[in-house]
N, C-alpha and C positions, 0 to 999 in steps of 0.2 A: 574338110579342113586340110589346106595343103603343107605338106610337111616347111616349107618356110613362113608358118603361118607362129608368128610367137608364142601361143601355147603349145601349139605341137611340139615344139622346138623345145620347152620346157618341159613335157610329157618325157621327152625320148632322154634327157640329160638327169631327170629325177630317177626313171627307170635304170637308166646305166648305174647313179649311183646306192640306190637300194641293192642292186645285181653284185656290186665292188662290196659291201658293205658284208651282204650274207658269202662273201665267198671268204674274208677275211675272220668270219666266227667259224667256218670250217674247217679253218686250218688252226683255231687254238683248240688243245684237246685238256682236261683234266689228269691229274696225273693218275694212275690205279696203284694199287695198294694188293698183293699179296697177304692174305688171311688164311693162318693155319690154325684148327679147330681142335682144342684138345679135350677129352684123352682121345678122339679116333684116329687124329691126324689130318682129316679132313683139310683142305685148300681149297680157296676159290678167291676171284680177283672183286674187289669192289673200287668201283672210282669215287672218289675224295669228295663228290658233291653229292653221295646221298649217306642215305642210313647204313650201317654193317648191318643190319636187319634187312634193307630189303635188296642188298650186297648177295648177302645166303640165299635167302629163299631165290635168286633170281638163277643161282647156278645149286638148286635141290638141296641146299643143308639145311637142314630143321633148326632154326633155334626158336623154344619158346616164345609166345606170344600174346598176349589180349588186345592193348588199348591201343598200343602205337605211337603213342603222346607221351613215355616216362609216366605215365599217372600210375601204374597196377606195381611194378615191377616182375612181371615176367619173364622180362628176357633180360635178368642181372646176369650177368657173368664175371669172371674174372681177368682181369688184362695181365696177362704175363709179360709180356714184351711189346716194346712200341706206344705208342702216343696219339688220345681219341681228343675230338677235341663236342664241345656241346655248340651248335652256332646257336642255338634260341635260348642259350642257359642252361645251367643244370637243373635234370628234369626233379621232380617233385619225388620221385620213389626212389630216389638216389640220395643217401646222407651224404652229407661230410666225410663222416667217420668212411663210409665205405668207400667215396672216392678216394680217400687218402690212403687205404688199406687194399687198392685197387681194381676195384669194383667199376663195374660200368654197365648202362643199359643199352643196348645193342639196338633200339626201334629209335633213339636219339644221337648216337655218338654216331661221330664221321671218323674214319679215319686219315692220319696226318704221316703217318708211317707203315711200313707191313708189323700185322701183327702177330702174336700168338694170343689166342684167347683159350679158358678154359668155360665150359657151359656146365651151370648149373644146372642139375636135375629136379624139376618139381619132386616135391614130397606131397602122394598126397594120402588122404586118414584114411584109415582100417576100417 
């Protein structure tokens, strides 16, 4: 098929613009978010479209964990500073009561600003 041949023509003009297209998603980035871990002091940067959960583990900070989903609440923590936000809802092992009192699950929350958090330490029986 010779390139004046009208699908060709169409092949080469569809390619250029998928080619325009992935180069314009390149150049938007997410913004990151600064996360300082207390009490050790810990930082590390997470970007705004995933979890603070897999934020941490992706730059070595432990925070607790099971299900991943808010279902268990394992990785409740506290938000001292700055602003999480839930995109699928707030998770099921998360009250009211505690989001109002500051509370947050870290395998669900994004965050919207840098934050400070403080991590709950499992307690477990004798």
């Amino acid at each position: 098929m010779g390139s004046d041949h009208p699908l060709a023509q169409k092949q080469t003009q569809s390619t250029g613009c998928l080619k325009h297209r992935k180069d314009i998603a390149t150049t938007i980035t997410e913004p990151v978010y600064k996360i300082t871990v207390l009490p050790d002091g810990e930082q590390f940067d997470c970007a705004a479209g995933q979890p603070i959960l897999t934020g941490a583990h992706a730059a070595d900070v432990l925070i607790s964990y099971s299900c991943r989903s808010g279902q268990c609440g394992s990785c409740l923590g506290r938000l001292l500073a700055g602003e999480v936000t839930y995109p699928r809802g707030q998770p099921d092992a998360l009250s009211t009561e505690q989001r109002d009192a500051g509370y947050a699950l870290f395998c669900s929350a994004y965050a919207v600003s840098n934050l400070t958090i403080e991590l709950i330490q499992p307690e477990f029986p004798r």
